[in-house]
N, C-alpha and C positions, 0 to 999 in steps of 0.2 A: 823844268818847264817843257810843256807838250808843246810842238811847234805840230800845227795841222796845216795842210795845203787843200785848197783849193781849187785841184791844178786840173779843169777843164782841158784836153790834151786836143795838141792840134791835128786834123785829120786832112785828111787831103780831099779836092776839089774832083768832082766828075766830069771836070771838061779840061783840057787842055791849061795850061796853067805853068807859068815860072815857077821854079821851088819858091820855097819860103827861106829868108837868109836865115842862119840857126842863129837862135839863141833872142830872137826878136820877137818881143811879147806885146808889142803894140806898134801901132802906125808913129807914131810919137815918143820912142822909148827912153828920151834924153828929159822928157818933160815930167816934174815932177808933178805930185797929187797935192791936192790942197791940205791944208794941215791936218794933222793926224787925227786932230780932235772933232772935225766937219766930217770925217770920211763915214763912218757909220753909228747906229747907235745898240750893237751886240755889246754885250756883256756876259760875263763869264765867273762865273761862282769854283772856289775852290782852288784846282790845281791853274793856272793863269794857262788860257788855251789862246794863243796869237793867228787867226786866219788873215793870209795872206793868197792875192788872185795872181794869174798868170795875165791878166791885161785881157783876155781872151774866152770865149763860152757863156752859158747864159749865167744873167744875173744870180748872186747867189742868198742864200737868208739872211748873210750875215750882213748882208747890203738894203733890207729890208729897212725903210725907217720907219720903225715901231717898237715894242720890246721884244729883244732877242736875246736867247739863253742859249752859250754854250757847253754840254759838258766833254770832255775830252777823254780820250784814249785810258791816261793814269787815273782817272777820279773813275773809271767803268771796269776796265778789264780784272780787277781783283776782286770785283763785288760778287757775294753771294744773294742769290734772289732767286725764291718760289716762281718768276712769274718776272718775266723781261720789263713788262712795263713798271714793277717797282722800283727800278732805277731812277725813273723819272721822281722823286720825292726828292729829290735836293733841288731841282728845277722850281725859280719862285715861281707864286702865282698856282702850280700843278699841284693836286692831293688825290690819291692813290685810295680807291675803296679792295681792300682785298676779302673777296668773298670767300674764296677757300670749298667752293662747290663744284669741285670737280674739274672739268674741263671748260666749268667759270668759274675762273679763279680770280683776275681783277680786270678794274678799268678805272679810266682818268679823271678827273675832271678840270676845267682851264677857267678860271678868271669867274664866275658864278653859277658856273655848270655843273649838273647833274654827273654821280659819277653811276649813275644806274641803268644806262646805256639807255634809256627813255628817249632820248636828244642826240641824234646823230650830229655833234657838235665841231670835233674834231678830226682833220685831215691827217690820218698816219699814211708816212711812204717808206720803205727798204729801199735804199739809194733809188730816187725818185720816184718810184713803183708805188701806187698807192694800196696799201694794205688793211682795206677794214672791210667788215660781213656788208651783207647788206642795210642792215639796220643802224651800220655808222659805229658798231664797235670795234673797237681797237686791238687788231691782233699781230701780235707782235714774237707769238710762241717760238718761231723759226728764228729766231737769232737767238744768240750766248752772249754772257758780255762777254768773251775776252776774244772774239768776234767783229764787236764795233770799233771802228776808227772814233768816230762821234756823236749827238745825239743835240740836233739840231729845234729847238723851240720858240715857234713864231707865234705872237700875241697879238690877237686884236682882228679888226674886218681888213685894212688895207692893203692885205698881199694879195696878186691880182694873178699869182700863179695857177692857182688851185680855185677851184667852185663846190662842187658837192662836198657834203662835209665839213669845210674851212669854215666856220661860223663864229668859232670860238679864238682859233687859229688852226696852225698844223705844227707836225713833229715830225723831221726827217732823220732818219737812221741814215746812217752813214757804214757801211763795213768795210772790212781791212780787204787792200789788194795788192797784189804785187809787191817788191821785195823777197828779197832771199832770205829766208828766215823761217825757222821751225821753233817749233810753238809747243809745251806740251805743261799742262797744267791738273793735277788729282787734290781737290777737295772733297775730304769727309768732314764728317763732325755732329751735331745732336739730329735726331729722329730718325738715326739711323740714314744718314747723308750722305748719297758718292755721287760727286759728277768729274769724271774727266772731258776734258776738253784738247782736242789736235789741232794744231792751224799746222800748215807749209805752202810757205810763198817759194815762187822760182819766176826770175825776172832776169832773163839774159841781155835788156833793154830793146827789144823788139817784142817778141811773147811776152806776157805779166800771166800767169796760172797761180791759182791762190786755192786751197783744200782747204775743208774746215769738217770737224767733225765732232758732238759734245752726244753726253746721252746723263742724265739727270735722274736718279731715283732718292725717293724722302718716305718714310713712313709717314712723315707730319707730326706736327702736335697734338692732336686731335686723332682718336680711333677713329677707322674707317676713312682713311684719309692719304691713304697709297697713292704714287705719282711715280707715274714713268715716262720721261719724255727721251726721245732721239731725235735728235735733228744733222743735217749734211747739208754742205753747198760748195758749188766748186766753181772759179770765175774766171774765164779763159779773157785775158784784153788782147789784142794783133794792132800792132803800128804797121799801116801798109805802106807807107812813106813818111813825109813828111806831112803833109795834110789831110792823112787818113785813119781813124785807130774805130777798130769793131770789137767785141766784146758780145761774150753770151755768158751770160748768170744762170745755173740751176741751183735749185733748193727744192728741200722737203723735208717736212718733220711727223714726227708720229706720237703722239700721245693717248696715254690710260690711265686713267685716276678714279678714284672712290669719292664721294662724296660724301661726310659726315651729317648735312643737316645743320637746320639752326635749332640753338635751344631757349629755351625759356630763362627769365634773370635769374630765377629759383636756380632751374638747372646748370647752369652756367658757374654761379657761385658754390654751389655744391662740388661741381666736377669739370672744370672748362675743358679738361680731355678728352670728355663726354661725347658719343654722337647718341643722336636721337635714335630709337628702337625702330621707326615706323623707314626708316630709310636705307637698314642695313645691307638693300641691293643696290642703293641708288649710285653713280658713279657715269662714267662715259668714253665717247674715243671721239679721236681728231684726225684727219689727216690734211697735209695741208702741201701742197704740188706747184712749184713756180718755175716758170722758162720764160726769160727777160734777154732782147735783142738790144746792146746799145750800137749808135752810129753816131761818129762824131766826124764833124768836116769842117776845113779852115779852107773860105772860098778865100782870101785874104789875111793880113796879120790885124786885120778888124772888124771881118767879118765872119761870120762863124753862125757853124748848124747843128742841132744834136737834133737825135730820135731815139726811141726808147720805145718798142713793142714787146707787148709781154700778154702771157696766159697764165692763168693760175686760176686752183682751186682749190674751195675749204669746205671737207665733210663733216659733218659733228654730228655725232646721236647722242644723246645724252637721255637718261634715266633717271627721272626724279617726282619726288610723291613728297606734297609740300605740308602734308599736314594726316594725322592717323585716321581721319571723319572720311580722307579723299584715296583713290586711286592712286597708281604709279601709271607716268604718265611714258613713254617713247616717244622722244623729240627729236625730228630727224632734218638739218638743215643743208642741203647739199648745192654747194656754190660756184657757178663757175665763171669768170670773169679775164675778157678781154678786151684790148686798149691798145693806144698809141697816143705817145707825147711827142712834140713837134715844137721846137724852141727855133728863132733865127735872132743872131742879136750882131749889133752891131756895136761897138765902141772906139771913138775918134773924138781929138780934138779940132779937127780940121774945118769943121762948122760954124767955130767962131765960138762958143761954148767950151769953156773947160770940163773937162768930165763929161762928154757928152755920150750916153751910151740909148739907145734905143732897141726895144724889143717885141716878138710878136710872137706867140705862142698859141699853138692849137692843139686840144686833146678829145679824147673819144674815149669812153668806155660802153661795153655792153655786158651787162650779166645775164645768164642763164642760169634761174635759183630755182628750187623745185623744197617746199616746205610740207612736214607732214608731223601728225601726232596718231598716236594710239594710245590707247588704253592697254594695261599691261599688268602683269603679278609676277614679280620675282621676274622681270624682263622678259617675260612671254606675254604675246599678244593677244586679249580676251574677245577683238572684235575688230571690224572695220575701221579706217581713219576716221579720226573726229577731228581733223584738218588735214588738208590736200590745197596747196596751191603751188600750182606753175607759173612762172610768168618771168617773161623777160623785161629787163629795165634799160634802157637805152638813153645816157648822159654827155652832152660833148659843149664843148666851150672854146672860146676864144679871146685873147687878150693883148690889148699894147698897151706898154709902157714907156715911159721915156725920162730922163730922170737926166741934171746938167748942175753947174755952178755956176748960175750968172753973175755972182759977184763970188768973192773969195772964202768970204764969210755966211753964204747962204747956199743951200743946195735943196732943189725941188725934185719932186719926182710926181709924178699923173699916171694913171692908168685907167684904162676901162676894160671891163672884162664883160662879155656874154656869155649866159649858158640858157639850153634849152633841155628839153625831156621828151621821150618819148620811150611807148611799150604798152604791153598787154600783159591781163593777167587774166587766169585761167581758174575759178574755185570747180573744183573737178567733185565736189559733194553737192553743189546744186546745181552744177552743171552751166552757171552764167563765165562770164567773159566781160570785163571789162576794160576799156584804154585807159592812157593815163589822164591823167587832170592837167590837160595842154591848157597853158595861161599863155605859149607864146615865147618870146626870146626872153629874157631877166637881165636886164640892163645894169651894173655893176660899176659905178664910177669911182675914182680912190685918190686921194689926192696927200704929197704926203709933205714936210719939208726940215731940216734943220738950220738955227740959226747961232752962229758962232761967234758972239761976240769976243771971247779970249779965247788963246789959245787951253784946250784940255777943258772949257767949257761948252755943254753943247744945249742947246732949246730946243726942243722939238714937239712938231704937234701931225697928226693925220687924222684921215677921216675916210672912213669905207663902207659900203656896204655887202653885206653878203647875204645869200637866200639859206633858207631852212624848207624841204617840203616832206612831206608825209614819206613815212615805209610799209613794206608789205602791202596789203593789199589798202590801205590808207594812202597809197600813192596814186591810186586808180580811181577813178570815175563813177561811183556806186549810187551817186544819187544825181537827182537832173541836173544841179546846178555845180558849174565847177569849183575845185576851190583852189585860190589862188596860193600862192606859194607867199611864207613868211618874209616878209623882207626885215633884215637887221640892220640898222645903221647905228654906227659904232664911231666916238670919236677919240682920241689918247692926247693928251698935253703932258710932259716932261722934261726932266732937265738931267743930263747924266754928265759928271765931272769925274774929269782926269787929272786933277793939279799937279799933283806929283805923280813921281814913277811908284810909288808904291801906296798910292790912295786911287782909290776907284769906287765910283758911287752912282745910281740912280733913284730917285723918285718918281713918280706919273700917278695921274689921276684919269682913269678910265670908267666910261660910259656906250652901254650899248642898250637900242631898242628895238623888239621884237615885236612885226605890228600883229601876226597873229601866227603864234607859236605853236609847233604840234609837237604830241609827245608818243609814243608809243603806249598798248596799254597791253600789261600784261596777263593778257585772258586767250583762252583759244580761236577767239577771232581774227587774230593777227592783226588788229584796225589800230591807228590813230585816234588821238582824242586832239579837240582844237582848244590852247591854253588861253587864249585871246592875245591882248599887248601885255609883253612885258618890257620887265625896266631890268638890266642889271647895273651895279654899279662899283667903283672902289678905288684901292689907292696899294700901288705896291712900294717899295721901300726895300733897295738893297745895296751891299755893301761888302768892298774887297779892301784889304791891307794888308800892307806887307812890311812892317817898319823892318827887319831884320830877314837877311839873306835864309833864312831856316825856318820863319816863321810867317805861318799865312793864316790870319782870320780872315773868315768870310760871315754870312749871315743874310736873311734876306724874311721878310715881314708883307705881307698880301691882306688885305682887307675885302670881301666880298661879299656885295647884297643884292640879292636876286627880289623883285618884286611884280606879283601881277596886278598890273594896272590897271586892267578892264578884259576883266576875265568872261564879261557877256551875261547877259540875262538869266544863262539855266546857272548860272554858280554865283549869285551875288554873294554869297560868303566867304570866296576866296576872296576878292578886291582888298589892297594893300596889302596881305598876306604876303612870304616867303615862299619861293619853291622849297620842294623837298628837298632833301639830300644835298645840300649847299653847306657844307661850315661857314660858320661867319669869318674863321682867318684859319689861314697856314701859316705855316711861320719854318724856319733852319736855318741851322747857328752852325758853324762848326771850328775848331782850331788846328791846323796842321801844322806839326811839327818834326823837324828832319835836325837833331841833337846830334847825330854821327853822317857822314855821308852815304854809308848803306842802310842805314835804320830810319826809317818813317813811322809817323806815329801820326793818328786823326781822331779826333773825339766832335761827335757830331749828332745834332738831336734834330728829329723832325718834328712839331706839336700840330694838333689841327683844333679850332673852337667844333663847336656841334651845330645839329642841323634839326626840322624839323624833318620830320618821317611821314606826313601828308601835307595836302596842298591848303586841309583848311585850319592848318597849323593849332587844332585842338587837342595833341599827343601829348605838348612837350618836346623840347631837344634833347639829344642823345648822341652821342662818337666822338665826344673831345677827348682826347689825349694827346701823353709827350711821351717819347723816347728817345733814351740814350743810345747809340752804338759806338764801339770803339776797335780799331782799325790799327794793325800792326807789323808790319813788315822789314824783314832782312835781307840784303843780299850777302849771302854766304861767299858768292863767288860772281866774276862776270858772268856768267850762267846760270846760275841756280838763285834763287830767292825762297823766303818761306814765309809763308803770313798766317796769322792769326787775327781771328774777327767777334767778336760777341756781341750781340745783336741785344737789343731789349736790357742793356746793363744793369737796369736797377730793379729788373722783374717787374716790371709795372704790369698792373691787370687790365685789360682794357678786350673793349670789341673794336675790331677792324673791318666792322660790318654789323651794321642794324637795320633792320625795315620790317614795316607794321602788314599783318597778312591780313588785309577787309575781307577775308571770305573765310565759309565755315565757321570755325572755332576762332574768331578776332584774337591778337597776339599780337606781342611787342616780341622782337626773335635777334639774336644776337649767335655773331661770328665771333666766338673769343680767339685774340692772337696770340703767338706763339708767346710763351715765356721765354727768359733766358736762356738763350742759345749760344754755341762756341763751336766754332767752324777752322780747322787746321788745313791751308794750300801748299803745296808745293808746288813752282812755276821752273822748268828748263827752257833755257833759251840756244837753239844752235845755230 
């Protein structure tokens, strides 16, 4: 069993101040919590991950009452993955498009979401750092799994942490710190496969310094399909007393990949190894740069302050010619982004309120992104940009929460959150200048609560709203009249039971509406399109046991239907229609079994239904598939371990990526995924 902490540290006060008595995590520390079954409604698929808080720091996900997935340390650090955000495929509700085009290689999608990055849906953070381009995609390349401590997923509008992005929910990375302990891990195995991985913690209980370092190369399955990734990060924590602990996080990764192309069903069936002829330069690089200030302070043993300043940047040029009629195009996105998060929270009984913890939270970001194309042959440049834009985005927000048990058996939480916008953007080919589409503050109210009639039963319902607005130059003011920012209102009813120690269960039926949805469009205009209301809607279904000390099924079943409602006048042939790129379900089943006490053993399938591939759902669906993988591990010694992995067990054929190209030469284009793979670890531990 992973036991994961929580453990918000306490820092010391900037004004004069009594110590803090040691070992006192709350104003109250005699008084217990209300039963175990009221306390949150996280949930946990797989290896059983237990968070537990230190009474003190800001509120955390797993204290979210909504649906919350955890996965832990053991269910991550052995996994082999093309692409970080594949891990998230055991997480319900989440389905993973892997594109396999280079330096795009995949993204997510959460609860009826696009996973074609059209919809900047989802909030990603690296230990609270918010980590996506500007256009809302999810990058995630700078971490390793055996890197992550956890891998935190919040469903639904009513977390009141987050604003831009959060629409869908969010996902926080969590990585490994502190601790004395060396780390050293060499996987090879098919497509020509080596990634070693370094970690070393050094923790004398004052200093915490944490090293990491992985570098990742695959031929692929697919010709023309070379991947080199490196990545480092190194994370200094300082206890300056007792109510003081500072921390500086650096990171950076470096990636080069080839890009195969999509092919045709003909070609695909013929040769899924295949790349397309018209793309044999196409390919790209990354680099990706982060410096992260944490500050944490305990003005009391209930009152408490974090901050979190950070800089980072992500350059990508990528190379690619989508079809043999068109050009090769040089796509250059160069990103650079600065912030500050500002948490103060408070938690005490002393109000007359059990549980009583209240919170206020303010954040800031600014980017400075600068986007460009050319026209290109064999990655040289035939002419001037055919896109150029500059522009700066300026997003900041504020939020309180407050969250008590007025009776023993119920527990409320309210938040409201504001966020505003502000920026300029610069098209440097006509030479205009436009602000942004200032609608004003975005009012954000959230309300959440559980009801505990027995103990290990729990009821719960919320309701939140979050905004969606335009990217790129679709986030500025190009025509007289402004356009207002989508607002999502989302509501979750559910019931998650704990009867016994070794049953664990949820259900929920979730509903969210978008009153006028923007998508990105993928053309050289960098613009937005307006989708009008939409509706999504579904039902997840998940499930942990354990009847025997050795044996753990898990499984977990998501149902999702995206519909536009009133798509507006210029498209009345969308109305009741599906979005694109939505499977109708996910689904992951998995059994772990531990026969010896060094020998583990996992067999686990992920499935997804299919999707249509346009909006006015006149294609047909396509991308449903299942696959097996199966998971093996030894520990030879208290130090060494050895595992074997084979991914796609039953060879299944399938694309892990479809979409219809409406320009030039019309096509249906498919990503075929890897076949049967077998992957050999060795892990040292010192």
């Amino acid at each position: 069993m992973a036991t994961l902490l929580l453990a918000w540290p306490a820092l010391a006060a900037s004004q004069p101040a009594e110590p803090l008595p040691p070992q006192q995590p709350s104003s109250t520390p005699a008084q217990e919590p209300p039963p175990e079954g009221s306390e949150d409604t996280a949930l946990s698929l797989g290896e059983v991950v237990q968070v537990q808080g230190r009474g003190v720091g800001p509120l955390s996900s797993a204290e979210v009452l909504t649906s919350v997935n955890i996965l832990g340390r053991e269910q991550l650090e052995q996994e082999n993955a093309n692409e970080p955000l594949e891990l998230l495929r055991r997480a319900p509700a989440v389905y993973v498009d892997t594109y396999n085009q280079g330096i795009v290689g995949s993204e997510l999608g959460i609860r009826g979401f696009s996973t074609q990055g059209e919809t900047a849906h989802t909030r990603l953070l690296i230990d609270g750092i918010p980590s996506n381009l500007h256009i809302g995609v999810s990058e995630l390349k700078s971490v390793f799994p055996m890197e992550i401590e956890r891998m935190e997923v919040v469903k639904g509008t009513n977390d009141p942490r987050y604003g831009l992005n959060n629409v869908a929910g969010n996902v926080n990375v969590h990585t490994r710190r502190s601790g004395n302990e060396r780390k050293v891990r060499l996987l090879g195995g098919s497509f020509v496969t080596l990634e070693p991985q370094v970690m070393a913690g050094f923790d004398d209980g004052r200093l915490a310094q944490t090293y990491f370092a992985a570098y990742r190369h695959a031929n692929g399955y697919r010709a023309n399909s070379d991947t080199n990734r490196l990545a480092a990060s190194g994370k200094w924590f300082l206890e300056l007393d007792e109510r003081w602990r500072v921390g500086l996080v650096l990171r950076g990764m470096n990636l080069a990949a080839q890009a195969p192309g999509y092919l045709t069903l003909d070609e695909s069936r013929l040769d899924p190894t295949a790349s397309v002829d018209y793309a044999t330069s196409d390919g790209g690089t990354q680099r990706n740069l982060h410096a992260s200030l944490h500050v944490d302070h305990d003005f009391s043993s209930s009152l408490s302050w974090s901050l979190k300043a950070y800089g980072q940047g992500f350059r990508r040029t990528r190379w690619v010619r989508q079809s043999s009629e068109s050009s090769q195009q040089e796509r250059i996105e160069n990103e650079k982004q600065y912030g500050a998060i500002s948490v103060l929270t408070l938690r005490t009984d002393e109000l007359g309120l059990q549980g009583f913890s209240a919170e206020w939270g303010v954040d800031y970001q600014f980017q400075d992104n600068l986007h460009q194309r050319y026209r290109t042959r064999e990655r040289e440049r035939t002419g001037g940009p055919v896109r150029h834009h500059d522009f700066g985005f300026h997003s900041f927000g504020t939020y309180v929460q407050a969250r008590a048990w007025p009776l023993d058996m119920l527990k409320l939480v309210a938040g409201l959150r504001v966020d505003g916008l502000a920026g300029r953007l610069r098209d440097r080919l006509s030479g205009q200048e436009y602000g942004i589409n200032d609608s004003g503050p975005i009012w954000q109210p959230k309300l959440s609560a559980v009801f505990t009639p027995l103990y290990g039963h729990n009821l719960y319902a919320n309701y939140g709203r979050t905004f969606q607005t335009g990217v790129g130059i679709g986030a500025y003011q190009t025509q007289a009249e402004r356009l207002a920012p989508s607002l999502n209102d989302g509501w979750e009813v559910g019931y998650k039971s704990n009867p016994l120690s070794w049953l664990t269960g949820r259900v929920s039926y979730w509903q969210q509406h978008a009153s006028n949805e923007v998508q990105l469009k993928f053309d050289n205009s960098g613009d937005s399109e307006n989708l009008g209301q939409t509706l999504r809607r579904g039902f997840d279904v998940e499930l942990t046991l354990q009847p025997l000390e050795p044996l753990l099924v898990w499984g977990a079943f998501s149902r999702h239907v995206s519909e536009q409602v009133e798509p507006g006048p210029a498209f009345p042939e969308r109305k009741g229609k599906e979005l694109n790129h939505v499977p109708d379900f996910s689904a992951k089943a998995g059994v772990d079994y531990r026969p010896l006490p060094a020998l583990r053993t996992s067999l686990w399938m992920y499935a997804q239904g299919d999707y249509y591939l346009d909006k006015e759902n006149t294609l047909g669906q396509y991308g449903d598939y299942l696959t097996l993988n199966l998971d093996l591990s030894y520990e030879l010694t208290s130090w060494l371990q050895v595992a074997v992995q084979v991914k796609n067990l039953l060879d299944a054929r399938y694309s892990s990526s479809v979409w219809y190209r409406d320009f030039e030469a019309d096509a249906v284009l498919y990503n075929p995924a890897d076949g049967r793979s077998f992957y050999v670890s060795t892990t040292a531990t010192f």
